[in-house]
C-alpha positions in Angstrom: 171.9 71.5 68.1 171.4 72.5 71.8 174.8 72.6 73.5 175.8 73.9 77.3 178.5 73.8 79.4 178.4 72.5 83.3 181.1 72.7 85.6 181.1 69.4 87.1 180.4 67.7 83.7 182.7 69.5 81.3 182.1 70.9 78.1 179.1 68.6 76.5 179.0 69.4 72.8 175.6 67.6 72.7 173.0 66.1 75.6 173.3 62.4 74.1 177.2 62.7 74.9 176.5 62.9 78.5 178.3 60.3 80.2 175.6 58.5 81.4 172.9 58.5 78.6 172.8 55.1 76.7 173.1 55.0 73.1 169.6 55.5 71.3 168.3 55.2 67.4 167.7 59.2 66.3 165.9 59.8 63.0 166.8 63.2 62.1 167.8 66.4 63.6 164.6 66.9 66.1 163.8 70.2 67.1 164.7 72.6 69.9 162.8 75.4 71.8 162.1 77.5 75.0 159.5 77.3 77.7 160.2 80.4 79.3 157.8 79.7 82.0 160.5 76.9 83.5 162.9 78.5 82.4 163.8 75.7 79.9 165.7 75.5 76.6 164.7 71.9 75.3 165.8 69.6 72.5 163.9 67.2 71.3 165.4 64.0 69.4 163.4 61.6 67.3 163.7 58.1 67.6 163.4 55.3 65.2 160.4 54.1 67.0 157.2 56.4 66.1 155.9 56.2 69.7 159.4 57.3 71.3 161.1 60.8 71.9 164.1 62.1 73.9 164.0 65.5 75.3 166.9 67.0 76.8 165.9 69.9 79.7 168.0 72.6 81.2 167.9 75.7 83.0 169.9 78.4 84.6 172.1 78.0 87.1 174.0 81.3 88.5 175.7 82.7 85.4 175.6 78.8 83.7 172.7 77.0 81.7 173.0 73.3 83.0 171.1 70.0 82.4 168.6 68.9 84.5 167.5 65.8 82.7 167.2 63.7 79.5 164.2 61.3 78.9 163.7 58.8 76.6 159.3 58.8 76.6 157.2 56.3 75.3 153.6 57.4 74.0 152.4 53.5 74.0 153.4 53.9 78.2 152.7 57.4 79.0 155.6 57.0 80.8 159.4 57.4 80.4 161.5 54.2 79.8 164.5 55.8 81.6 165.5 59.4 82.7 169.0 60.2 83.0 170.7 63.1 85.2 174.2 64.6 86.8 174.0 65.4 90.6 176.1 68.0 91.4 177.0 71.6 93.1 175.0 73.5 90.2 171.6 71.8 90.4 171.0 70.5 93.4 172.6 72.9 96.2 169.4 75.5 97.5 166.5 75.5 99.8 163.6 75.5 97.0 160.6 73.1 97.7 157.1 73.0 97.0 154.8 71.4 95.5 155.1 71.5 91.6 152.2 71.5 89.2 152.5 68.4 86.6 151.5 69.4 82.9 152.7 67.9 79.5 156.5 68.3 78.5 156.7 71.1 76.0 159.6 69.2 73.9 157.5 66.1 73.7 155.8 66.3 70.5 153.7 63.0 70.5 150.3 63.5 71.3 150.1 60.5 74.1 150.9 62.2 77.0 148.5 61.6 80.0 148.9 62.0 83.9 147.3 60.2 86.5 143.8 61.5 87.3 142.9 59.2 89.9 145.8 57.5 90.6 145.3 58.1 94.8 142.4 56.5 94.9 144.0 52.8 93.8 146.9 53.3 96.1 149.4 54.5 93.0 151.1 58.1 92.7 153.1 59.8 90.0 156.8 58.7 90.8 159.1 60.9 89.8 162.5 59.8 88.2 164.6 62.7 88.5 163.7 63.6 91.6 162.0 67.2 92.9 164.2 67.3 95.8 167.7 66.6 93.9 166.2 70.1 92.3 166.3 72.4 94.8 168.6 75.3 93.4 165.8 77.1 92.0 162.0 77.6 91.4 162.4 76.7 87.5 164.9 73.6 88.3 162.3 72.4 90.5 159.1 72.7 88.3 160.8 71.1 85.3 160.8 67.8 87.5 156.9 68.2 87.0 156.7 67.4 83.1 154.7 64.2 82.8 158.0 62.5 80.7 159.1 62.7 84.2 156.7 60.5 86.1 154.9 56.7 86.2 152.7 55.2 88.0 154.5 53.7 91.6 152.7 52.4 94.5 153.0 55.0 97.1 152.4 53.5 100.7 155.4 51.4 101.7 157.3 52.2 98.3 157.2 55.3 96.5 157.0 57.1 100.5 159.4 54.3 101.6 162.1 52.3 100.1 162.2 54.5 96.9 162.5 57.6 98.9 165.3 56.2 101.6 167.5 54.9 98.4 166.8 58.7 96.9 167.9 60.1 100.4 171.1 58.2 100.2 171.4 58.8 96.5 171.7 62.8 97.5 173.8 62.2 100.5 176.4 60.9 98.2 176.3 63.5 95.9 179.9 65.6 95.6 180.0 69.3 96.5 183.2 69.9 94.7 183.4 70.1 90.7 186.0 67.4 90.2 183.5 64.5 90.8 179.9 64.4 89.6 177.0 61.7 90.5 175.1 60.4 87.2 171.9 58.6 88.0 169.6 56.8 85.6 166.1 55.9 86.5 163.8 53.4 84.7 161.1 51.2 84.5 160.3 47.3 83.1 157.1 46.2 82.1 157.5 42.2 82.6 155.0 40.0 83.1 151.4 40.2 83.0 151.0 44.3 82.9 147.7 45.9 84.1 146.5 49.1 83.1 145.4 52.2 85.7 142.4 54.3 84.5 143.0 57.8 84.0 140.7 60.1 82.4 140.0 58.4 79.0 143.7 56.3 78.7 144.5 53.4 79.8 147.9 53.8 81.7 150.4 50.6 82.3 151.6 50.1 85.3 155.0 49.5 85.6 155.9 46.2 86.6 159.7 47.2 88.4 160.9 50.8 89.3 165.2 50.4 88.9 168.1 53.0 89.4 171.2 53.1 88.2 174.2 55.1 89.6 177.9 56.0 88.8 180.1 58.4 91.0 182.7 59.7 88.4 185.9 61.5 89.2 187.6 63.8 86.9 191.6 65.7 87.0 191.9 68.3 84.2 188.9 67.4 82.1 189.3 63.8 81.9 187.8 60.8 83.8 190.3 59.2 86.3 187.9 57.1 88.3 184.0 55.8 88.8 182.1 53.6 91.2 178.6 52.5 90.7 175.7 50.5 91.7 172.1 49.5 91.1 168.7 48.9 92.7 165.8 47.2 91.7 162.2 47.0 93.0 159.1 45.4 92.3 156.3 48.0 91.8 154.2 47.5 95.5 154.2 47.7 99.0 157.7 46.9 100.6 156.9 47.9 104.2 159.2 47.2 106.9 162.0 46.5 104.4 165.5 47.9 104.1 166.1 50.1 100.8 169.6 48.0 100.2 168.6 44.7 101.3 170.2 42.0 99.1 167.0 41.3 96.9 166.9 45.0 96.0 170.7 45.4 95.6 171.9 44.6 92.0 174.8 45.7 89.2 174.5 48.1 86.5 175.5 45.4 84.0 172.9 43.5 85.6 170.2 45.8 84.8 171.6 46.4 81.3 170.7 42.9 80.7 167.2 43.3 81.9 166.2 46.8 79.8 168.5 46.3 76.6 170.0 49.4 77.1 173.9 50.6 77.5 173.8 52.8 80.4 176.8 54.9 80.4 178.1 54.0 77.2 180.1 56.9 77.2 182.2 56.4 80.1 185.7 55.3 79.2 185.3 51.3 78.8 188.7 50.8 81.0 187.0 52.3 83.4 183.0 51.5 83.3 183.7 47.8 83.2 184.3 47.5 86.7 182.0 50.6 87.8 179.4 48.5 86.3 179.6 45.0 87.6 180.2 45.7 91.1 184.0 45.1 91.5 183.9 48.8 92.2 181.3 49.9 93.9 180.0 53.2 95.4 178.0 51.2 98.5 175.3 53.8 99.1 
């Protein structure tokens, strides 16, 4: 069992304790490992579902090994369903950028991992979830935002270089320099409707029909939780030019997109304090 200490999060006996991971179906004890070329010490969990996997990333940060993010991936998608990460001091304080080669996640054992060979040319990019630039303490931080259990296909033009990256700016802005709070984020997908499929090499790659993000701003007072705001935005998968990132149609609740997914986002929040975190009555208005 992988376990690591951050200072902004506490002591985490185990990744799927982290306070915003929702509660998933594991099937045995998974498997953990290194990738020494990010820098990562991985664990993988198995799901009841055959074509699902979470893998839990971290790297070092200073004298401390830290979590940069947990993914629940789905081989049927080639694509995460949701990617859950803290925002704090330890991972995203630093001046590293560039340009990050994307390859398969080492912890994801499934074979139906894909990127997206020609995505450009039909307008669509790899999104990232966990963001490259909330990684910026350190080369290997960085890079591990490059796995493809990190990435789906988002229009670009107008959305993936517009309203996505505006509500990501404001995401970071609001992220707490001092170790008594800590941002969690949770970013997902939906595939509603009438879902096409993006050519890419020899898969056929869903395109996601709603990008969503989930966010609670959690205070702590010697190790325990005293307080947490949140809030949620939603977006259709296209063009949004000359919108505003928080307009009302792309404003929403936690609780609201709990509904939509089927998932308990920060299910291990304290309930006497989640309940109002997540259905707006406290809210972190980014």
């Amino acid at each position: 069992m992988l376990s690591f200490t951050t200072s902004a999060e506490g002591a985490v006996t185990s990744p799927l304790t982290s306070y915003e991971i929702p509660a998933v179906s594991i099937s045995g004890t998974g498997a953990s490992g290194t990738y020494s070329n990010r820098d990562d010490v991985w664990h993988r969990y198995n799901t009841t579902s055959s074509s699902q996997q979470v893998a839990v990333h971290t790297f070092t940060s200073g004298s401390k090994r830290v979590r940069n993010y947990t993914t629940l991936y789905d081989g049927s998608k080639y694509a995460p369903l949701w990617v859950a990460f803290p925002l704090h001091a330890d991972v995203y304080s630093g001046d590293y950028n560039t340009d990050g080669s994307w390859i398969d996640d080492p912890a994801i054992s499934l074979t139906q991992q894909g990127g997206l060979d020609n995505a450009g040319s039909v307008g669509y990019s790899r999104g990232h979830f966990t963001a490259a630039s909330y990684r910026k303490v350190n080369e290997h931080a960085h890079k591990q935002t490059y796995y493809n259990s990190n990435q789906a296909p988002q229009w670009q033009d107008g959305f993936n270089g517009g309203v996505w990256a505006t509500m990501e700016q404001k995401i970071l802005a609001a992220s707490p320099s001092t170790s008594s709070d800590t941002l969690y984020v949770v970013v997902g997908v939906l595939y509603e409707g009438t879902i096409e499929t993006l050519p890419s090499g020899n898969l056929n790659v869903p395109i996601p029909s709603h990008f969503y993000c989930c966010v609670m701003k959690c205070s702590f007072s010697g190790g325990s939780m005293t307080d947490a705001r949140g809030e949620a935005f939603i977006y259709t998968n296209e063009s949004h030019t000359g919108e505003i990132y928080n307009s009302s149609g792309f404003v929403t609740t936690i609780d609201a997109i709990e509904r939509r997914t089927g998932f308990d986002f920060f299910a291990n929040v304290p309930s006497s304090i989640q309940t109002e975190a997540e259905n707006g009555f406290k809210a972190l208005a980014l």
